[in-house]
C-alpha positions as CSV (number, residue, x, y, z in Angstrom):
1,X,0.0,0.0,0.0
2,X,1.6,3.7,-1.1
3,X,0.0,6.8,0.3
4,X,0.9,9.9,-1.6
5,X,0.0,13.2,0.3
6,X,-3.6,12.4,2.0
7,X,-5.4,10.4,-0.8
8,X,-4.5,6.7,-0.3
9,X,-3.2,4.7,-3.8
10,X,-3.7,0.4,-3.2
11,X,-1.7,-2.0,-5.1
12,X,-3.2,-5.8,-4.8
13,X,-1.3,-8.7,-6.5
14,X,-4.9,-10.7,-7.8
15,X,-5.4,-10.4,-11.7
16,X,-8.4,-9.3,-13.1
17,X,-10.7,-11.7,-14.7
18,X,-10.9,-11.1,-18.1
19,X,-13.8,-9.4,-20.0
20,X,-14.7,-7.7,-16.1
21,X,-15.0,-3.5,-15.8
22,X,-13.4,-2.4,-13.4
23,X,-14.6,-1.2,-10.0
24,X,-14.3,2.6,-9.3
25,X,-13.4,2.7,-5.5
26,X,-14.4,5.8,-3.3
27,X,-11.6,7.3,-0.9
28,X,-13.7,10.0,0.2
29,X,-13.8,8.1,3.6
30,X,-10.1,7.7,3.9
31,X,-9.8,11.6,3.0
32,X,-12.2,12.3,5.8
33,X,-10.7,10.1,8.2
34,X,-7.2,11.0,7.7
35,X,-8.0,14.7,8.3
36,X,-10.1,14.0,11.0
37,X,-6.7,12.5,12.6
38,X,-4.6,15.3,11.6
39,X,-7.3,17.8,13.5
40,X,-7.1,15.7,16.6
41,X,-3.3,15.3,16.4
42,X,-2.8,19.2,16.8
43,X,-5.6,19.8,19.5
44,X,-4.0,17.5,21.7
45,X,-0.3,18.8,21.3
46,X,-2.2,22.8,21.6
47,X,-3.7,20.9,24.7
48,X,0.0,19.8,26.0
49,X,1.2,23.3,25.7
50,X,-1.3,25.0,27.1
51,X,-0.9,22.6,29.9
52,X,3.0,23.0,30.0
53,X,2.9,26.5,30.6
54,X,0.3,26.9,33.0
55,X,2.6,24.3,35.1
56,X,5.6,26.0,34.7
57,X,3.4,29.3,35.4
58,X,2.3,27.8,39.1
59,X,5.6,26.0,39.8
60,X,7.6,29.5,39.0
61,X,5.9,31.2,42.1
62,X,5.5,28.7,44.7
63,X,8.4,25.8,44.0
64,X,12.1,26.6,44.0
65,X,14.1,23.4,42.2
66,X,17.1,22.7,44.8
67,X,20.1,20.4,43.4
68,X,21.1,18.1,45.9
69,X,24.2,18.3,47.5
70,X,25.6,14.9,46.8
71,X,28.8,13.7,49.4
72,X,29.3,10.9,47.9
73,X,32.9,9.8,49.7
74,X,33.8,11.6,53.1
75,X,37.4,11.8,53.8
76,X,36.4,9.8,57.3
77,X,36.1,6.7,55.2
78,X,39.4,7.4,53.6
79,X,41.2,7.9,56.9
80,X,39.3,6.3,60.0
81,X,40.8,9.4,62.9
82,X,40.4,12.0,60.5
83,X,38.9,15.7,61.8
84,X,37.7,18.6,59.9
85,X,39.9,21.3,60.4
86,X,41.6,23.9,58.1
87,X,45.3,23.4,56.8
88,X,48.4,24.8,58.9
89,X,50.8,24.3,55.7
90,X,50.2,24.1,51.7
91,X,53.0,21.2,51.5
92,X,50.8,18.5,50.2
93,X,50.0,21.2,47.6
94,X,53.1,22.2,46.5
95,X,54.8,18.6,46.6
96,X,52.1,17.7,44.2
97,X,52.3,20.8,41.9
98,X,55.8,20.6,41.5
99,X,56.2,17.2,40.7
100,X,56.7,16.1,37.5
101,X,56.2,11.8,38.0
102,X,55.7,9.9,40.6
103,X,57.2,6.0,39.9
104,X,56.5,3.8,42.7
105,X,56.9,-0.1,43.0
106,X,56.8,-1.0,46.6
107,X,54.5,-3.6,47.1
108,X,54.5,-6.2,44.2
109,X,51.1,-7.5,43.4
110,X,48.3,-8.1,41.1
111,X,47.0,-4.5,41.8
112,X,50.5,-3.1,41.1
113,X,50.2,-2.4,37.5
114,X,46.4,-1.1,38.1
115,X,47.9,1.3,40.9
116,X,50.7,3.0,39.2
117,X,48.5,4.1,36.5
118,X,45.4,5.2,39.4
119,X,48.1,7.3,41.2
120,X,49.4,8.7,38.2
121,X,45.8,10.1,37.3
122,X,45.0,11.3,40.9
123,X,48.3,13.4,41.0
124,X,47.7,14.8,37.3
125,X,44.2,15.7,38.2
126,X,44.9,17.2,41.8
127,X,48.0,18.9,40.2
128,X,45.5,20.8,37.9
129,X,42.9,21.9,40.5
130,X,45.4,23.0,42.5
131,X,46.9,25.3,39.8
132,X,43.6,26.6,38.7
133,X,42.4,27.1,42.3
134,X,44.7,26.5,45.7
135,X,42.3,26.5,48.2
136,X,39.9,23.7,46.2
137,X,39.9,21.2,49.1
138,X,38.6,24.0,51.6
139,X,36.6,26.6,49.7
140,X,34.9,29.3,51.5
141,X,31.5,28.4,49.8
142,X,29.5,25.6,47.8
143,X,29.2,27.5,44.7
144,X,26.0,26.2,42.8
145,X,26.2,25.1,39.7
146,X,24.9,27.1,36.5
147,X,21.9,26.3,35.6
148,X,20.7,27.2,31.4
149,X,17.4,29.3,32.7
150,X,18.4,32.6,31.0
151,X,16.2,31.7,28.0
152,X,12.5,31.6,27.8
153,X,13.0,27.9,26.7
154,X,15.5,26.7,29.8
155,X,13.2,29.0,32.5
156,X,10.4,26.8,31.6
157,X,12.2,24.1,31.3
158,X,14.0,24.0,34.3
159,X,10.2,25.0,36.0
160,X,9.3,21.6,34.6
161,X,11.9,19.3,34.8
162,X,14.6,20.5,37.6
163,X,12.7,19.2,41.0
164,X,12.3,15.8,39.2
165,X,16.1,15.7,37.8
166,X,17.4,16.9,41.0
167,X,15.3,13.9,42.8
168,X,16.7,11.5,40.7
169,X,19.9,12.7,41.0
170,X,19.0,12.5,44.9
171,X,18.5,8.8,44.8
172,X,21.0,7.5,42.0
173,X,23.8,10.0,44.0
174,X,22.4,7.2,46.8
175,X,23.0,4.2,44.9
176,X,26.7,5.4,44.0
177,X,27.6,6.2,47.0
178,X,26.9,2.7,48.4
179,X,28.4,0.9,45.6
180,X,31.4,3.1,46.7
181,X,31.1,2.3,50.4
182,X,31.3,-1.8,49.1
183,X,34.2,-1.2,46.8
184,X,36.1,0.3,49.9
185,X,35.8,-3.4,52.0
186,X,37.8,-5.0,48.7
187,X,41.4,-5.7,48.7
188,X,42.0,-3.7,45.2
189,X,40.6,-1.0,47.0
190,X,43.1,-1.4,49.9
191,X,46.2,-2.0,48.1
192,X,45.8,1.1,46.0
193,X,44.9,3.1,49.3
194,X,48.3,1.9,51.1
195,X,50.5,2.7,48.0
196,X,47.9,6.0,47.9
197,X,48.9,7.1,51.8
198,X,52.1,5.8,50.9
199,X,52.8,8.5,48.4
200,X,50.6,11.2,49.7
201,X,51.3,11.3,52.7
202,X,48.8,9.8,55.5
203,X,47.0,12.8,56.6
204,X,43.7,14.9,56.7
205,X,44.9,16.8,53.9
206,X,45.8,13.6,51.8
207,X,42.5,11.8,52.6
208,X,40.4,15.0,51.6
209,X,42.4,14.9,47.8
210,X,41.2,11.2,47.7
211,X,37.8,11.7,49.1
212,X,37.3,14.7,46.7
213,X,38.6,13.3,43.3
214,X,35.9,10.0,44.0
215,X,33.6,12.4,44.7
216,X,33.8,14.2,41.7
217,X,33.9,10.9,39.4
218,X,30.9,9.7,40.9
219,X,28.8,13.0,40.3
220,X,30.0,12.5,36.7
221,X,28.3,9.1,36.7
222,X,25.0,9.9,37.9
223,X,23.9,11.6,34.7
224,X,25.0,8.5,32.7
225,X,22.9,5.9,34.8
226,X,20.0,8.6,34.5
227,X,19.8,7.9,30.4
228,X,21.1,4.0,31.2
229,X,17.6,3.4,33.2
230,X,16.2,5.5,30.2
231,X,17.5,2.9,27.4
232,X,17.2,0.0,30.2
233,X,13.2,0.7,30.2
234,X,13.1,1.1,26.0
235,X,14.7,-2.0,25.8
236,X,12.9,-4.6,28.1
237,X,9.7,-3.0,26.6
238,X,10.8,-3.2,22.9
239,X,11.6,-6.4,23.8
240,X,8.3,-7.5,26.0
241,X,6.7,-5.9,22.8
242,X,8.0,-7.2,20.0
243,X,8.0,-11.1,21.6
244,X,3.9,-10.4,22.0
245,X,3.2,-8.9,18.6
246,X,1.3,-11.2,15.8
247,X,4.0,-12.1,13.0
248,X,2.3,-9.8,10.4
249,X,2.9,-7.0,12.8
250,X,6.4,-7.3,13.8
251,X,8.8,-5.7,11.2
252,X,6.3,-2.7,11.5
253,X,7.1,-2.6,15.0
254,X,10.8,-2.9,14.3
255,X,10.4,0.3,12.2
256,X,8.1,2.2,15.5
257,X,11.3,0.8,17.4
258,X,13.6,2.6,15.3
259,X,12.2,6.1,15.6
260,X,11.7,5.4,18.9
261,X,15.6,4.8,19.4
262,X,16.0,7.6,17.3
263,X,14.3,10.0,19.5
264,X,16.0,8.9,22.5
265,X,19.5,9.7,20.8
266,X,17.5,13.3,20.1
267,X,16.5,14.2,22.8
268,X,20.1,13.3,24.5
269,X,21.9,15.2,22.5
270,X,19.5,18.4,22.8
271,X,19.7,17.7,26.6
272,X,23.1,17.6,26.1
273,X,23.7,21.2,24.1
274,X,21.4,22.4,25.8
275,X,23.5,22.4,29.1
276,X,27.3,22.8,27.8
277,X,25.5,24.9,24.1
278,X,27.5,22.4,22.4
279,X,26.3,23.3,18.2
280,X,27.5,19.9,17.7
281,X,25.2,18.5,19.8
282,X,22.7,20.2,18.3
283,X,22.8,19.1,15.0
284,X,23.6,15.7,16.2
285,X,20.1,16.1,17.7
286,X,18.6,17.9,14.6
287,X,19.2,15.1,12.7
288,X,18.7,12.3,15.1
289,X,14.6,13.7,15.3
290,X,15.1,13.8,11.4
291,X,16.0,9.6,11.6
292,X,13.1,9.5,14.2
293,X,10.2,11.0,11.8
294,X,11.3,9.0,8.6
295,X,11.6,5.9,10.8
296,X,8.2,7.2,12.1
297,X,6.3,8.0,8.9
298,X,8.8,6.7,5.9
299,X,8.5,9.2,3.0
300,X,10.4,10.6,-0.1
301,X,10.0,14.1,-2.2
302,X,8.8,13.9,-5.5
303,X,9.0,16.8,-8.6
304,X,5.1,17.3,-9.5
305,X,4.6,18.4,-13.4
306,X,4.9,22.2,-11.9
307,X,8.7,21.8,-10.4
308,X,7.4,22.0,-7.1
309,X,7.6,19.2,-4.7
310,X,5.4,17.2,-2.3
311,X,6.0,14.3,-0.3
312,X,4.8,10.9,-0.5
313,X,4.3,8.4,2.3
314,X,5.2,5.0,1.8
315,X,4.9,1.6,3.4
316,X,8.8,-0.2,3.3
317,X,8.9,-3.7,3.4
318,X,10.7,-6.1,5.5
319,X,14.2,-5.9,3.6
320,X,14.2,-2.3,4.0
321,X,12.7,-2.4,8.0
322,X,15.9,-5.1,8.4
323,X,18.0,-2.3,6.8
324,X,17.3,-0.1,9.2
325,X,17.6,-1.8,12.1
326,X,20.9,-2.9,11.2
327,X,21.9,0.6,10.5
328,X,20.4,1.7,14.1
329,X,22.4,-0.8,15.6
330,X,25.6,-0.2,13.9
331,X,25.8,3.5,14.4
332,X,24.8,3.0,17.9
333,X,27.9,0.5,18.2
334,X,30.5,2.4,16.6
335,X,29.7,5.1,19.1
336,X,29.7,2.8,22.3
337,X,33.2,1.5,20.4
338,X,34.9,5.2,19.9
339,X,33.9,5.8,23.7
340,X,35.6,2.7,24.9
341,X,39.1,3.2,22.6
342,X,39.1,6.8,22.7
343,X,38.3,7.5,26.6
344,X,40.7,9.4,28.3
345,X,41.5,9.3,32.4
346,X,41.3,12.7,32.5
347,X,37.6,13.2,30.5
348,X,36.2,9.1,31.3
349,X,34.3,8.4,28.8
350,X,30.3,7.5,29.4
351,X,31.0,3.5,29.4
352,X,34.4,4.2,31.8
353,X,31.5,6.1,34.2
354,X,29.0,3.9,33.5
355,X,30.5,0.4,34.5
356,X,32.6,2.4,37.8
357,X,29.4,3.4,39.5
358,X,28.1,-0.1,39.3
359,X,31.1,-1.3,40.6
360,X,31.9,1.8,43.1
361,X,35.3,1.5,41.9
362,X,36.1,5.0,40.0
363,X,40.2,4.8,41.0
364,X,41.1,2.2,38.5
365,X,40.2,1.7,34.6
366,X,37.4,-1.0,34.2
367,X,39.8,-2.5,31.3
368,X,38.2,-6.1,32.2
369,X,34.7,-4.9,31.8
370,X,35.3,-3.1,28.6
371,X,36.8,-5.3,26.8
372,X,34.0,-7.6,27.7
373,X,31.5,-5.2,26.5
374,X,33.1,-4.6,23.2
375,X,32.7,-8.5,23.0
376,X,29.1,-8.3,23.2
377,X,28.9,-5.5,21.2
378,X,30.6,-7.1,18.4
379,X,28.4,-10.7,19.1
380,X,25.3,-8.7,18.6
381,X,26.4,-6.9,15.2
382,X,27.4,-10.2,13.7
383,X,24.3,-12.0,14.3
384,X,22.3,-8.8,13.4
385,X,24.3,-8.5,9.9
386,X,23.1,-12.0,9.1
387,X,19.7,-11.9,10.0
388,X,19.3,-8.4,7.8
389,X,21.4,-10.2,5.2
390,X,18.8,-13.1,5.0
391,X,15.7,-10.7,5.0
392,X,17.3,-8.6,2.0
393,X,15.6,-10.7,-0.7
394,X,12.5,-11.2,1.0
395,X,9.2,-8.8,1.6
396,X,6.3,-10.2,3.7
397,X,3.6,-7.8,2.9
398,X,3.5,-9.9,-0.2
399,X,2.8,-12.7,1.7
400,X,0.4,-11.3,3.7
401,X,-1.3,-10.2,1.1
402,X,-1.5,-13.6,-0.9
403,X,-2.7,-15.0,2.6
404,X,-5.4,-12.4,3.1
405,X,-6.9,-13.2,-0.6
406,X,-6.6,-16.7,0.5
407,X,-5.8,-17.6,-3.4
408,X,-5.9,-20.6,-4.8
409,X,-4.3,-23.1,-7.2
410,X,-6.9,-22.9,-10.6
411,X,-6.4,-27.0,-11.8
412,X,-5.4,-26.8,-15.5
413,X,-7.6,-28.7,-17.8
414,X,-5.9,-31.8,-19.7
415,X,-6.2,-31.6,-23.6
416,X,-7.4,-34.6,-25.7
């Protein structure tokens, strides 16, 4: 079936008898009906509007979004007598911003390698903060963080959205911060921390660098397990879905999971320039919502006889749906792939965060998990290349079809 603009075109595959007129089918119904769905479509999204703003309208006077303040890792775990007091000398930082290495081998173990390179990145990143700001492990105020409300599009956004955010961050900060608290009781934890102390120095001051740089890994984290449990929930119901849909039904489901997928990836990169106004981002996002809509409602332009254009919906089949998916999948991989090669200690990339804050352990690289993930990652596009490589010939609306005419063999007759 092609649609072209609002009238609807159908193509069956039964021949016509011959000597028969043909019959003149009305589509002043499917006109009717298709506008009729077009009006509805835009009251409801005037209705959402309308509904937004009045929301943001009453939250603006009476609520006041708060972000949490998220300790994740106090320097009393790192050191069990320590007590909050203010520094008497700057010698931890000027040992570590006039350092230039710091090789150590003392105790040889299976952590050893692991260590070097964790102590290496806790000294380059404390040897930065200090440099950009010396009194970073005391400051004289929390400052908040900047929030993108100085547009009429982030005010009402962040009326809408910030006290839910913040309460998730709230809860997921919780979550971290006790996968931390477990990672702390393991003995990688405890061999890095006595060649750490050994180091550092085993004082306040060295336990309040440690506590701090943890701290600010986890934060990092949170917003990465935010848009896991967002994927996590498309997933399972994709797949609860697409295991309960009738056969004839489930490559056009594949297709509404596509655009679905697609406006996920959207809407995180708009998040995403939205907060750091990253034009990158934004196009990224631009054309992500672009994928999402032709996933959505597939459609091409066409020259009419006047050189203008229109556009004209049509239904793919299953070789094209397969196409799609595959292509989903593999851009989707080659991204999760750059993040794990190309991740850095001192930006982690969002696979680095995302397997430290299930494991609490944000001191050392999670090289075992990654390169177990890049397994997986590699499993799935193999079997997913073959299975859009075997549906590449194929079309089921055709079979459908001949199934709904429920056609059958005409016996030929025998000649004498």
């Amino acid at each position: 079936m092609e649609r072209y603009g609002t009238p609807t075109k159908e193509r069956t595959y039964e021949t016509p008898q011959p000597g028969s007129t043909p019959e003149i089918v009305d589509r002043t119904d499917d006109v009717r009906g298709a506008t009729l769905k077009w009006t509805t479509l835009r009251r409801r999204v005037a209705a959402s509007v309308l509904l937004a703003v009045a929301a943001a309208s009453v939250l603006s006077f009476f609520v006041k979004p708060r972000a949490p303040f998220l300790d994740l890792v106090s320097p009393a775990q790192e050191l069990p007598g320590f007590e909050a007091k203010l520094p008497t000398n700057r010698l931890l930082a000027e040992r570590v911003v006039g350092s230039f290495g710091m090789a150590m081998v003392l105790v040889h173990n299976k952590y050893t390698e692991q260590n070097a390179g964790a102590l290496e990145n806790v000294r380059t990143w404390a040897k930065q903060r200090f440099q950009d700001a010396p009194d970073f492990l005391h400051p004289v105020s929390v400052r908040p963080k900047k929030e993108p409300n100085d547009t009429i599009l982030g005010a009402l956004g962040y009326n809408l959205f910030a006290g839910a955010h913040y309460a998730a961050e709230g809860q997921i900060g919780s979550f971290v911060s006790s996968r931390i608290s477990s990672f702390h009781e393991s003995d990688a934890y405890k061999s890095f921390q006595n060649a750490y102390f050994m180091l550092f120095g085993k004082d306040d001051e060295s336990a309040t660098l440690l506590a701090r740089y943890q701290t600010e890994k986890a934060k990092m984290s949170i917003e990465i397990l935010m848009w896991a449990i967002c994927w996590g929930i498309y997933g399972l119901a994709s797949s609860i879905l697409l295991l309960l849909a009738p056969r004839k039904c489930k490559f056009e489901f594949l297709r509404l999971s596509c655009s679905a997928a697609w406006l996920l990836i959207g809407i995180s990169n708009a998040s995403h320039a939205w907060m750091a106004n990253s034009i990158p981002a934004m196009l990224s996002g631009a054309g992500a919502f672009g994928a999402a809509i032709f996933f959505w409602r597939p459609f091409v332009l066409r020259t009419r006889a006047d050189a203008s254009l229109k556009v004209a919906f049509y239904d793919p089949g299953s070789n094209w749906v397969a196409l799609g998916v595959w292509l989903t999948y593999s851009l989707m991989a080659i991204l999760v792939l750059t993040w794990i090669r190309a991740g850095v200690p001192d930006f982690p990339d969002p696979v680095t965060l995302f397997l430290s804050a299930f494991s609490g352990n944000f001191v050392q690289d999670p090289e075992e998990g990654k390169r177990c993930l890049s397994r997986i990652v590699g499993f799935i596009w193999v079997g997913l290349s073959l299975w859009a490589l075997a549906q590449r010939e194929g079309d089921t609306r055709v079979e459908d079809e001949l199934e709904n005419l429920n056609i059958q063999p005409t016996p030929t007759r025998r000649r004498r």
